[in-house]
N, C-alpha and C positions, 0 to 999 in steps of 0.2 A: 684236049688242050683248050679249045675255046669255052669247052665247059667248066674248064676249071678256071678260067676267067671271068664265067659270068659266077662263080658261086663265089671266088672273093670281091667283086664290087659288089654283088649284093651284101657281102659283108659287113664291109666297109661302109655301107651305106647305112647301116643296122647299127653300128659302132656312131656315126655322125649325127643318128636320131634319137638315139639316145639321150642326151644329156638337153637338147631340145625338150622331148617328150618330160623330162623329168622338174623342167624350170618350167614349164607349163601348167603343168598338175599344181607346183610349188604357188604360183602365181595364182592360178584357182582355188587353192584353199584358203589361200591369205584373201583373196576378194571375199570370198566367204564368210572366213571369221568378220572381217572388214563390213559388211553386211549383216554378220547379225551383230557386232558389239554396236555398227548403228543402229538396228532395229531395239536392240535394248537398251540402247542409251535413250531413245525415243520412249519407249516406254517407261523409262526410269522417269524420265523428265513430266510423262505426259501429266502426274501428277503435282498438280501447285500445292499441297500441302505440305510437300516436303520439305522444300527451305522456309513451312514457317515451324516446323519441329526440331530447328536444328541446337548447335551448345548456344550459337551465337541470338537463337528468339528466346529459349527458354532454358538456359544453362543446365544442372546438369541432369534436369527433369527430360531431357532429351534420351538418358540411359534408359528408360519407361516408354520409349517410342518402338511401335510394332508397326511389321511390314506383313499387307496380302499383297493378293492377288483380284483382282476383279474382271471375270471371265464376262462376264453381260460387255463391258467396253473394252475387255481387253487391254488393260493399265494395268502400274500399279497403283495398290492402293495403303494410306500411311495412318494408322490410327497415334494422337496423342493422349499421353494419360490425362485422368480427369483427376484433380486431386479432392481431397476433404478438405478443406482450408476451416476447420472449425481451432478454436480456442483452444480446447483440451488435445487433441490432433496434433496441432503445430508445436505445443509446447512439452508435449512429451518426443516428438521427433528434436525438438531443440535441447532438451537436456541427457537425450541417448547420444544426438551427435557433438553433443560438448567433449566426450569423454577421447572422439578421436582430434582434438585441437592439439596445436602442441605444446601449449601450457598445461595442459590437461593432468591432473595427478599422477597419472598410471605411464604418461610418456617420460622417455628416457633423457631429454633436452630439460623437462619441467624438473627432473630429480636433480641433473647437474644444478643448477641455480641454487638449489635449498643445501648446497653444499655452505657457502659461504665464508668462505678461507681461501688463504694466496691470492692470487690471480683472478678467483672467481667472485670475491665478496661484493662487487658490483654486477653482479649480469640478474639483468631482468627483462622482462615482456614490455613490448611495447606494441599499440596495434598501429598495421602502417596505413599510410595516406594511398589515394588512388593511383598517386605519378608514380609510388614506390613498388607496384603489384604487377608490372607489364614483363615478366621478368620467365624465360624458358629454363628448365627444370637444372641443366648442367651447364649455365652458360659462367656462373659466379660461384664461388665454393662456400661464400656465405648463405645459399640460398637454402641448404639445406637446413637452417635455423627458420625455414618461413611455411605456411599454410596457408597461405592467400591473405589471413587476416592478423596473422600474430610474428612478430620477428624480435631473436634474442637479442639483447643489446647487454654491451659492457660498458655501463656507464650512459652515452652515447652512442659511441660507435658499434656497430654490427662486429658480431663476435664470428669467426671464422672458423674452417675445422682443423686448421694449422693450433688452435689451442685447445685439441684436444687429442685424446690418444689414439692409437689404429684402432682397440679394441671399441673405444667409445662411438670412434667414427663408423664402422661396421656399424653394431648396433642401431645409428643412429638414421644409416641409409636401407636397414631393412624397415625400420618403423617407417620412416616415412612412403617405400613402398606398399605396406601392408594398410596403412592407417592415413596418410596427409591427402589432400586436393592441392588443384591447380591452382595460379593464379584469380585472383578474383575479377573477372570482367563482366561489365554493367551487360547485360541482357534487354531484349529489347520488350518484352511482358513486364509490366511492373508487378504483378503480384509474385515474378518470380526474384525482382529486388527484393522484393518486402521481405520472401523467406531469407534470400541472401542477408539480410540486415539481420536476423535474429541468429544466425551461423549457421545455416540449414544447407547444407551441398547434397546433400544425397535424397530425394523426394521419393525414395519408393516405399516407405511405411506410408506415405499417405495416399499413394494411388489407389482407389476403389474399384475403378472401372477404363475403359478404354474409349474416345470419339474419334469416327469419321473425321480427318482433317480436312475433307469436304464441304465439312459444313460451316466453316472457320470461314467469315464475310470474306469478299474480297478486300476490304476497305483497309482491314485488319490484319496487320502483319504478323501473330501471335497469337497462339491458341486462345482463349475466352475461357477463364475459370469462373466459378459463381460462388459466394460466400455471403453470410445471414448477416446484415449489420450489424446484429449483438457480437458475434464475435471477432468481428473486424474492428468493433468499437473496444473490445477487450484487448485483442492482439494491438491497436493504435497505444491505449494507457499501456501497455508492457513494453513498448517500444521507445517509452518515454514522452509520447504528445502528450501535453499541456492542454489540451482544450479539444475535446468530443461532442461535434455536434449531430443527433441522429431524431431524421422527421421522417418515419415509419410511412405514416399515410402519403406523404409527398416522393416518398421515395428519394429521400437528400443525407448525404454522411459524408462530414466534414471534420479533417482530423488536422491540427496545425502543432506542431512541436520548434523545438530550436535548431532541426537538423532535415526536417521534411517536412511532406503535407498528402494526406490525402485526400482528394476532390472529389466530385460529383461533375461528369461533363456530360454535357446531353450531346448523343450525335443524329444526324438525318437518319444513319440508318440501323442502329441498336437501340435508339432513346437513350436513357441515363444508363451511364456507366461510371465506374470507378477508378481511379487512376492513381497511382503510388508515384510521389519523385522524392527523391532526399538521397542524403548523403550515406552511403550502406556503412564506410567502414567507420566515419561520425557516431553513427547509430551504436552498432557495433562495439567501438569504443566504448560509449557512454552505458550502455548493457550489462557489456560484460565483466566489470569491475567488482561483480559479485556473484556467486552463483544464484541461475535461474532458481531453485528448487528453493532459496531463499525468501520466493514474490509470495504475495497473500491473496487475501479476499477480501481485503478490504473493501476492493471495488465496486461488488454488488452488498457491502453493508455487512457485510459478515463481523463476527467476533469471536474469537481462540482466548480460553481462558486457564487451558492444563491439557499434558498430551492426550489427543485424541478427545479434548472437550470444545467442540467448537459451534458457535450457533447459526441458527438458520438466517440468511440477510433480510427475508420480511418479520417474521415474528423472532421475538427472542427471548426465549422463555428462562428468566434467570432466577426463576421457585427452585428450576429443573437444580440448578448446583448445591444447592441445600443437601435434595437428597446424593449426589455424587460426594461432596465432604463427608456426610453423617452414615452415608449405607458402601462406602466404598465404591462406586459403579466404577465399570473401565468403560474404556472408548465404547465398545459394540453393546454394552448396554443403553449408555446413555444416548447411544443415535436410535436404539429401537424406542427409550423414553422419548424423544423429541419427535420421532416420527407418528409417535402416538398421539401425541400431545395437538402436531402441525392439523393433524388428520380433522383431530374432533373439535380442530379451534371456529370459531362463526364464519363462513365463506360470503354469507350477505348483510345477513345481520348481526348487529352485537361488536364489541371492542375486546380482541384475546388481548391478553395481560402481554406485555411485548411488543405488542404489533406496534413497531418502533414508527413509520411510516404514518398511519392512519392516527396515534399521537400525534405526531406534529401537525400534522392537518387539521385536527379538531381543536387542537388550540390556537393556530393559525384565525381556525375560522371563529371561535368566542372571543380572541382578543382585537379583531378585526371589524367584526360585525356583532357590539356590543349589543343589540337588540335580540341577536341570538340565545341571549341569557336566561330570556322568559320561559324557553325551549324546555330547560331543567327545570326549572319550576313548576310548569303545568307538564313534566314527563314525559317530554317525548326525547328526551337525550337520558330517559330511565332514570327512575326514581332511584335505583336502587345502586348500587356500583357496580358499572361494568357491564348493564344488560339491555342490551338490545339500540344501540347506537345507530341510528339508520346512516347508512353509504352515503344517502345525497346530503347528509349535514356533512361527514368526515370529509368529504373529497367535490365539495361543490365548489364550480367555478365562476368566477363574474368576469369570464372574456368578454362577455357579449355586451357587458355596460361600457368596460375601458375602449376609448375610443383610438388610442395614437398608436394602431398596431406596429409602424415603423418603430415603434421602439422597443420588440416585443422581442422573442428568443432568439431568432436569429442575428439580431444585431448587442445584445445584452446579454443572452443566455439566463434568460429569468423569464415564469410563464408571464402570461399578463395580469396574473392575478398577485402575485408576487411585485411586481413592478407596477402596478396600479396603488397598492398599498403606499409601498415607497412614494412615490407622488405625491400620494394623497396626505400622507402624513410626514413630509419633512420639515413642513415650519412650525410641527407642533411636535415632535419627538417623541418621546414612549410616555405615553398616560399610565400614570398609577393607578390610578379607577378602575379603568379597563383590565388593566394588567392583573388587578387583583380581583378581579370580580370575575374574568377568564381562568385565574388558576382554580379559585374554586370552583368553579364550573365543571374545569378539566376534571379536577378530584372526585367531584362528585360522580360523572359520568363513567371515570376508567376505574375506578377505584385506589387508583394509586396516589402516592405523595409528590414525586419525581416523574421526568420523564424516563425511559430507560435508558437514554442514551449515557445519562449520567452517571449511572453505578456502573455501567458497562463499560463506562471510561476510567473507571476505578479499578479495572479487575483485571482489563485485557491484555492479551499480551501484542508486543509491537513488531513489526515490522523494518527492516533494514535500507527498503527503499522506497522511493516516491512514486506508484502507482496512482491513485483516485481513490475519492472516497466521495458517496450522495449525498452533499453537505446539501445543495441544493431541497432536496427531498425530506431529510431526515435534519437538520440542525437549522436552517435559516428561520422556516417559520417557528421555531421556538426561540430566537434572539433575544425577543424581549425581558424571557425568561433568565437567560443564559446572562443575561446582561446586570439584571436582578443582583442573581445567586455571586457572579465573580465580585459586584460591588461588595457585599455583604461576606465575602471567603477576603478578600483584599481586608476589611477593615478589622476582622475577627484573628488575622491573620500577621499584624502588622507586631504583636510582640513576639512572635517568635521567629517571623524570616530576619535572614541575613543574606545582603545584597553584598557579591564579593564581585569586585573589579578586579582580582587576581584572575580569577577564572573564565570572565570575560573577554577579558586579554588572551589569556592563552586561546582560548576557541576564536577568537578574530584573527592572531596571528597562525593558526592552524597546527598548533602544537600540543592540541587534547589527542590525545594517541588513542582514541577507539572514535573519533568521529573523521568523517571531511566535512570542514564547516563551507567549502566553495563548490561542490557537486552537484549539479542538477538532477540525479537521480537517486544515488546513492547516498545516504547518509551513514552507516557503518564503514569503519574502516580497521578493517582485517575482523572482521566479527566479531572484535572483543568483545564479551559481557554476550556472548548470545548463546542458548543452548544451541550443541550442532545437531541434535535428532530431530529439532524443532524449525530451527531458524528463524527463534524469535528468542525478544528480548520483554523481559517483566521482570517488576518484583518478587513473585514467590518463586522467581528460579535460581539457583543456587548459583549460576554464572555472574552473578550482578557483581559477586568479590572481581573480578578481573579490571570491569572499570576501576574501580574505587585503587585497583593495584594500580594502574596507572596515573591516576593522582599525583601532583607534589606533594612530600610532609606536609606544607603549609594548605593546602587545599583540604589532604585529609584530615587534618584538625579543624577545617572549617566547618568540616560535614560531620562527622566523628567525634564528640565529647571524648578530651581526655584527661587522666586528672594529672597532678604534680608530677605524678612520676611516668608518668605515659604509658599510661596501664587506660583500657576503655573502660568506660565507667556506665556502657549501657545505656547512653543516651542520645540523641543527633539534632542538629542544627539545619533548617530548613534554607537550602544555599539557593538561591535566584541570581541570576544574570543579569546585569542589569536593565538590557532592552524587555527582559522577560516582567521583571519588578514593572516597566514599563506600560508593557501588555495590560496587566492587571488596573492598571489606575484606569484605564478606560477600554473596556473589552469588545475591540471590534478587529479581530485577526489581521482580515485585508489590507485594511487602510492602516492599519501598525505594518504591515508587513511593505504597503507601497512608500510608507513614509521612509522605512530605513535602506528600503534600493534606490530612493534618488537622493539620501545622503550618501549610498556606499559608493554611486557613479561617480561622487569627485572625491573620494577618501583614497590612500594607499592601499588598505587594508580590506582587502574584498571577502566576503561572508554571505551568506541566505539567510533569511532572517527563517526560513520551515528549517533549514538545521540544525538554528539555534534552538530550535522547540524540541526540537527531538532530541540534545541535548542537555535540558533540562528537562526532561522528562524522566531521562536517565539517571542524572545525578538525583532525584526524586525519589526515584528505583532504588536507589543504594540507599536512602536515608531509612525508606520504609520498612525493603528488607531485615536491616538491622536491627532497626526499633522493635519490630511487631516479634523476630525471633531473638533478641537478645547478641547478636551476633549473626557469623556468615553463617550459613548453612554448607555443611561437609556432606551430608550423606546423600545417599541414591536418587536420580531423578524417579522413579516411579510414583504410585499412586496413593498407598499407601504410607511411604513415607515423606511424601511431599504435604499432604493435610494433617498436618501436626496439630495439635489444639488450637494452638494460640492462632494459626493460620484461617483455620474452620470457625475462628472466631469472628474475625475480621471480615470474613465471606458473611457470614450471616448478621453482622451488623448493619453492614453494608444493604445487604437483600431485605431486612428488614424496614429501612431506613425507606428503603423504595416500593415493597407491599407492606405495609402492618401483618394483614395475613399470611404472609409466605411460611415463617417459622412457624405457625400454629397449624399449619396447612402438608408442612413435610412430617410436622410428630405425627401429625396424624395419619399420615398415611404409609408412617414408617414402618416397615415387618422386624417386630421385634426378634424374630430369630436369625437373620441375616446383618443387621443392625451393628453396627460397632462403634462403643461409646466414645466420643471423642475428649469428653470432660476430665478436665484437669484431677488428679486424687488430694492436690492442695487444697487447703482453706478457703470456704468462700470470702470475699471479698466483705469486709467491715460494710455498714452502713453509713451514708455523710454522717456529719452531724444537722442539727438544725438550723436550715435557713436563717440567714439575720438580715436586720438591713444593710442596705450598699455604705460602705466605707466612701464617703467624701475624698477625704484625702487621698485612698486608695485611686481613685479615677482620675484625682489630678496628678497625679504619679504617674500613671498609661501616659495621661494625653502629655506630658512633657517630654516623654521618648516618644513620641510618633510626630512623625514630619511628614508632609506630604509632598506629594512631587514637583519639583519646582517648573517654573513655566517655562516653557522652551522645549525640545526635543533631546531625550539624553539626558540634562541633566539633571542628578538626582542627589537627594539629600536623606539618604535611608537611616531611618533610627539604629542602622548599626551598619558598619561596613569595615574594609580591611584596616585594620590598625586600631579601632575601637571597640570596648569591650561592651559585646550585647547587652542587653538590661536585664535583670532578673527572674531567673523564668516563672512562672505564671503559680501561685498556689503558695509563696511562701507570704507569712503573716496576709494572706488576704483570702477571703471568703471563696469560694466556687462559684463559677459563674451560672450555676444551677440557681444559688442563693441568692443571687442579684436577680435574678429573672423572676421568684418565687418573692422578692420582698413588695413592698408595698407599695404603690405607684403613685404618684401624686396628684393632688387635685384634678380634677378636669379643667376649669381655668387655667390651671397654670401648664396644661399640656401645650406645645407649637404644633399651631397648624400648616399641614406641609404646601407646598405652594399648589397654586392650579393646575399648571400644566411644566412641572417639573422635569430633567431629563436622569438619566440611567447615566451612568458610567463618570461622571464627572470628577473631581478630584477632592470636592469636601463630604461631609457624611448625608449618607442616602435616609432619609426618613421611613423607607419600606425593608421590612425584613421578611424574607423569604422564608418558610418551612424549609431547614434540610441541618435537623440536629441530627448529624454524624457521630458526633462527642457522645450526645446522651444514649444515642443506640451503642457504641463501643462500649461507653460505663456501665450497662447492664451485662454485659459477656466477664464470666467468672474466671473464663482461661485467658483474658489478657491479663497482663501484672498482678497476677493473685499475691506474690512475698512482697508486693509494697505497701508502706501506709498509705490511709487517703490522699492525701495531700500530694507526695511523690508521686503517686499513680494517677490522678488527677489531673495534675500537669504534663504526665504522658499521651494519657487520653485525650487528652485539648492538642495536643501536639500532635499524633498520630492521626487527627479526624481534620487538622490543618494541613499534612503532609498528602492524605486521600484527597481532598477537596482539591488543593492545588493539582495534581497529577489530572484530575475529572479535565478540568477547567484548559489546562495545557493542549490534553490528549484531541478534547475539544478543538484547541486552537487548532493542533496541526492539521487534522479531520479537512480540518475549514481551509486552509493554505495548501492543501491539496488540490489537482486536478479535479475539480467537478466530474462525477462519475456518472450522474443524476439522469441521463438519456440513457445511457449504459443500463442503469439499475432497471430502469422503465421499459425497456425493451426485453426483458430476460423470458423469456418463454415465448418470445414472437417470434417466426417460422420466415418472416421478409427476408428475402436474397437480392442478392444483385449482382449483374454480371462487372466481372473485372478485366479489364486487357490490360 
């Protein structure tokens, strides 16, 4: 009995301990876990690297962040990717991840739009502002029209997916899961704004490597990427800054645009570093208004003259096209000719035919330092053409004499030896003496007639947007030249342009349908007129008809000769704008370009004066086109049949005009059994007849249609304009101006002697005439206007070699009204880094 008493309270008791013992263990394991999620949270922690790898330091270059382990202290440990931030790097990452935007061709929101009917004929992109971007993925049903940077608009208002179908709406939330990014938030790395600003979300094609985030200062809340100034100075001009300042030895790069800046800040404990602020989606905005794959090379000097012909930005070898029109070469021929050519050109001594660069330095320095002149006369700037030009004449500097270095590159952006001359010579302006006793100089020494800049401005093709170009390096020290040559294209020039205020108008009130004349970047609008395998625009490409389609009737009869019945009659009118007409009367880009933004500041009617140039250049383009083939060109862009006779004619007048030897230089080293004749199987071209003398009457005839520009700004008094009928073109009842030039000159007594210290560019006639007969290099080519008579053909040829000349001189200008490239160009093969936070 009592045993079986005590066996149920020990039961009992075993039953009451139970549930005890059970919330005990419960309560031990939880301390447990409790104890090691603190021990790991401790160690999670113990690493400082990790909140500077987060989205919020380095957006979304955080998806590239790796985690160890480091057993020596027992932490963890956080490595951040190291990126490539080179030029070529960033900008093939920016146009692979254009394609997942959602404007993007291939997306389903960007096809809805190109519908353009009912309900939809208003919906387009718009990019949004920063206040508009704070926005989580399902909060608003419009959002799924957004990608951080791009939002559908109808009209104005954001388009919703109430106006669209279920199947569209499907669709359209798989794409954006497969393909769209978040919201756009500023990060606290500027070089990782910077990629933000070019539309860069995704940074793992440019990770190379992995760093220790240990090693990341304390000071510094943000990984530390390192990039070569060359192409930070590259990536700054493609971002749209306006002005590149880069001192290699000093270790300083300075980038200032209309929407950001980047600096040079020295700190106590990195020394110099680099820093990005600006507006991303600003940027952004202003960018992407065309496609990247459209940008050039202009930057570093380069020049595109037919697909897959494009030249090297130090030398530039334009004999080389001779043989490409005449032997057929394709692209991979012609880059193994050029690289042949870069190979065996003079590396210390000597002047290669091209070397665009070391021309303008060497006539810099004979029109500068007129005592240099003796140099070629006792041989040491070679007797001969072209041989053996020593380094320290081409590229000698007199920093060391100019004394006011405060007003040297850094405050000016000009060397000192550049801004020493200016100084030195502004109360005496361009001597003619100089001027002409430096180009012969130049001639003698290079062997050339021209610089090269000049035919290359004749040939090249163009670009859509505002990048840089080495005006600094490559065009300033030949000004005086440049200044010369437009006096003398201006006065040569004055019977056959026509100044239309129609067409100036329409481009001021922004209603030329292939430009934006208000853009600070872009100058195409919707790439009219541009080859798309290219994304460029020129004369010899057969896209030039689409401008000329957007035209008014009354425009294109301005540019287009047509006769009674409106049938083309094969001929063209050389159409100028009238600021452009402007340009010309006194050729100095800048100061025409400063003069017309502090009248546009109080005008309605807002404009760029580099748009206007690139507008005429265009309309330029259509005239030339036309003239040189007769009409538009319909057939194939290829290689073969883009060098048409008449085209290969034009090229080699042109190359001629600028070596004498280049033509006698390619027959000769043509392979006759690869070789394909380009010559026309029509009649050669009649002979003049015999020079006579100058028609008296004849000349007062000219000078009563030519008026010069009237004083003031604007306004202009053009021997032909809208509503007046031009004067008659050149060649009927009057001699050739071969034959004027060949008649008889008069007395020497009775010659004028030109003043002492005369200036360039002024508005009555220039007593100095420059070498640069284009006319008479065209008139010896058998494949232009072979079915006309002299006289018709004649005044072709004067017309065509005015139309070249002008486009040189333009092309020039815009060159010049670009972003100085000139640090950029100088820096190109220099290996200088610098770190960036």
């Amino acid at each position: 009995m009592n045993q079986n008493n005590t066996q149920g309270g020990a039961s009992s008791s075993d039953q009451e301990d139970g549930p005890i013992a059970t919330a005990a263990l419960v309560l031990a394991a939880a301390a447990l876990v409790v104890s090691l999620a603190q021990a790991l949270l401790q160690y999670l922690s113990s690493s400082e690297g990790r909140g500077k790898c987060t989205y919020e330091a380095i957006d979304a270059s955080a998806k590239s962040t790796k985690l160890g382990w480091n057993w020596t202290f027992w932490k963890l440990r956080v490595y951040y990717p190291v990126l490539n931030i080179s030029f070529s790097s960033v900008m093939r990452a920016a146009v692979e991840q254009s394609n997942y935007h959602i404007d993007a061709p291939q997306s389903p929101i960007s096809r809805l739009t190109k519908e353009k009917k009912g309900d939809r004929s208003m919906w387009g992109f718009t990019v949004l502002e920063e206040t508009q971007t704070d926005t989580s993925f399902f909060t608003v049903s419009w959002y799924l029209f957004r990608d951080g940077y791009t939002t559908l608009v109808d009209d104005a208002d954001p388009v919703t997916s109430q106006q669209l179908t279920w199947a569209e709406t499907a669709q359209l939330v798989w794409w954006k899961l497969t393909h769209s990014s978040g919201p756009v938030n500023r990060p606290r790395a500027s070089w990782a704004q910077m990629l933000m600003a070019f539309g860069i979300r995704d940074t793992r094609s440019l990770v190379y490597k992995h760093a220790d985030a240990d090693i990341i200062p304390a000071s510094v809340d943000a990984p530390i990427q390192r990039v070569k100034l060359f192409d930070l100075g590259m990536l700054a001009l493609y971002l749209g800054f306006k002005k590149v300042t880069i001192n290699a030895k000093e270790r300083h790069f300075e980038a200032v645009g209309d929407f950001g800046t980047i600096t040079t800040l020295k700190t106590n404990e990195l020394g110099k570093v680099l820093h990005f602020e600006g507006d991303i989606l600003a940027i952004f905005a202003q960018i992407s208004k065309g496609s990247i794959s459209a940008y050039n090379d202009f930057v570093l000097g380069k020049f595109s003259f037919a697909p897959g012909i494009s030249m090297n930005g130090i030398i530039c070898p334009l004999h080389l096209l001779l043989h490409v029109t005449t032997q057929h070469w394709d692209g991979e021929r012609f880059r193994e000719e050029q690289r042949a050519y870069l190979s065996a050109a003079p590396s210390e001594e000597g002047l290669a035919k091209g070397q665009v660069a070391a021309e303008a330095s060497l006539f810099d320095m004979l029109y500068r330092n007129p005592c240099l002149s003796s140099l070629t006369d006792e041989g040491e700037l070679g007797s001969e053409p072209g041989n053996h030009v020593p380094q320290h004449v081409l590229f000698a500097d007199s920093e060391d004499s100019f004394r006011p270095k405060m007003l040297q590159k850094t405050t000016t952006g000009l060397s000192a030896r550049h801004l020493s001359a200016l100084v030195r010579d502004d109360d005496e302006g361009i001597n003619y003496h100089d001027l002409c006793l430096a180009i012969d100089h130049w001639n003698k020494a290079t062997g050339l007639r021209l610089p090269t800049i000049l035919p290359a401005a004749s040939l090249c093709l163009l670009t859509g947007c505002e990048t840089g170009f080495p005006s600094s390096v490559l065009i300033e020290p030949i000004m005086p030249w440049l200044v010369a040559l437009a006096d003398q294209v201006k006065r040569s020039s004055e019977k056959f342009t026509y100044v239309s205020a129609r067409t100036t108008i329409n481009f001021k009130t922004n209603t030329l349908m292939f430009v934006r004349s208000r853009d600070a970047f872009w100058y195409s609008f919707n790439y009219v007129g541009m080859e798309t395998r290219l994304w460029q625009w020129g004369w010899i490409l057969h896209d030039t008809r689409e401008i000329y389609d957007c035209l008014s009737p009354e425009e294109q009869n301005d540019l287009i000769i047509r006769d009674a019945d409106g049938r083309y009659t094969g001929d063209v009118q050389p159409v100028l704008l009238t600021e452009c007409y402007a340009l010309l009367q006194q050729f100095n880009p800048r100061e025409w370009a400063a003069k017309i933004e502090r009248v546009v500041t109080m005008q309605i009617l807002k404009f760029r004066p580099h748009n206007m140039v690139w507008t005429q250049i265009l309309l330029l383009d259509v005239a030339i086109h036309f003239l040189v083939r007769g009409g538009f060109y319909e057939g194939p862009l290829e290689m073969y049949n883009l060098w048409t006779p008449e085209v290969v004619a034009v090229f080699n007048a042109i190359i001629h005009v600028w070596d004498p030897t280049a033509e006698e230089q390619a027959a000769a080293n043509a392979d006759g059994s690869d070789a394909k004749s380009t010559r026309s199987s029509k009649p050669s071209i009649p002979p003049p007849p015999k020079a006579s003398k100058i028609d008296q009457d004849h000349v007062e005839t000219l000078k009563e249609h030519s008026t010069p520009l009237a004083e003031g700004f604007g306004i202009l008094e053009p021997m032909s304009v809208d509503g007046v009928a031009p004067p008659s073109p050149p060649g009927e009842n009057s001699p050739p101006p071969d034959a004027q030039m060949d008649a008889a000159p008069p007395p020497a007594a009775e010659m004028p002697k030109p003043p002492k210290k005369p200036f360039l560019g002024r508005t009555d006639s220039s007593p100095l005439d420059v070498e640069w007969d284009l006319a008479g290099s065209l008139r010896r080519q058998a494949n232009l206007f072979p079915d006309l008579g002299y006289e018709e053909r004649e005044a072709k040829v004067q017309k065509l070699a005015c139309l070249l000349q002008l486009r040189a001189l333009f092309v020039i200008a815009l060159f010049i009204l670009m972003p100085d490239s000139s640090d950029v160009y100088l820096t190109d093969g220099e290996r200088v880094e610098m770190p960036m936070i």
